[in-house]
N, C-alpha and C positions, 0 to 999 in steps of 0.2 A: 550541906548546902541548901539554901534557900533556894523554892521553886523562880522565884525571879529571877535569880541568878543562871541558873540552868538553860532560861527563855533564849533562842534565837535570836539574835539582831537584824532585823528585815531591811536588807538591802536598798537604797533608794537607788535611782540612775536616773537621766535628764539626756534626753534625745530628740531626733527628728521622726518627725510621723514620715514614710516614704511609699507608703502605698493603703487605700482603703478602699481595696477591692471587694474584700471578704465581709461577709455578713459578722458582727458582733467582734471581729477583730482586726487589728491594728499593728503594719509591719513599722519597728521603732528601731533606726539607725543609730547607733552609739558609737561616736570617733573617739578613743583617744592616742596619745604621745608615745610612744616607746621606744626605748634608748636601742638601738643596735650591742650586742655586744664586744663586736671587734674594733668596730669603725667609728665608734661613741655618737651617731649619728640619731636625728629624733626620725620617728616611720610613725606617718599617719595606719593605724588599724580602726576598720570600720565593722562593729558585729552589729548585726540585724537580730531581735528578738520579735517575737510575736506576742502581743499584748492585748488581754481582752477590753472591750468598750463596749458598756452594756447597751448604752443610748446611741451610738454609731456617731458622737456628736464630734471625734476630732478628724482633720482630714489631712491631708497631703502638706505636708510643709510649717506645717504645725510643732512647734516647740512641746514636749511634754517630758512630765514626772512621770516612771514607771517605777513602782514596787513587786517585790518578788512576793510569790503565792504559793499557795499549794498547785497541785498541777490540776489544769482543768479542761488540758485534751492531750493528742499525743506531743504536742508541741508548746504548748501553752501553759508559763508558770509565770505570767506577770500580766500585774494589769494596772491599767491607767489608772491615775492619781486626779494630774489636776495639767494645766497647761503652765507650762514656765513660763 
């Protein structure tokens, strides 16, 4: 196999900014759909990830692109992109 081939595919995700309390980082709410499986119903699920912002520049309510990382505390393995 070719080392390109072996490479990762890095993750994108697009979410809300929902707290930027923290110095250099960024709580980013991600909703989506999922099907029940008895009841075939759709269930809003909302995960919260912690995403680094080097410039502090996105804020509360803020649309953004988060990409996955290496890890870069004990909680922190993604960080901001760009604003959707």
């Amino acid at each position: 196999m070719t080392p390109n081939a072996e490479q990762k595919k890095i993750r994108k995700i697009t979410g809300t900014v929902v707290s930027d309390k923290m110095s250099k980082t960024r709580v980013v709410a991600v909703t989506r759909l999922k099907k029940h499986p008895r009841y075939l119903k759709y269930q809003k699920l909302t995960t919260r990830f912690k995403a680094h912002d080097e410039q502090n520049a996105y804020h509360t309510g803020d649309k953004v692109v988060i990409q996955e990382t290496k890890p870069l505390s004990k909680e922190k393995r993604w960080v901001i992109v760009e604003k959707a």
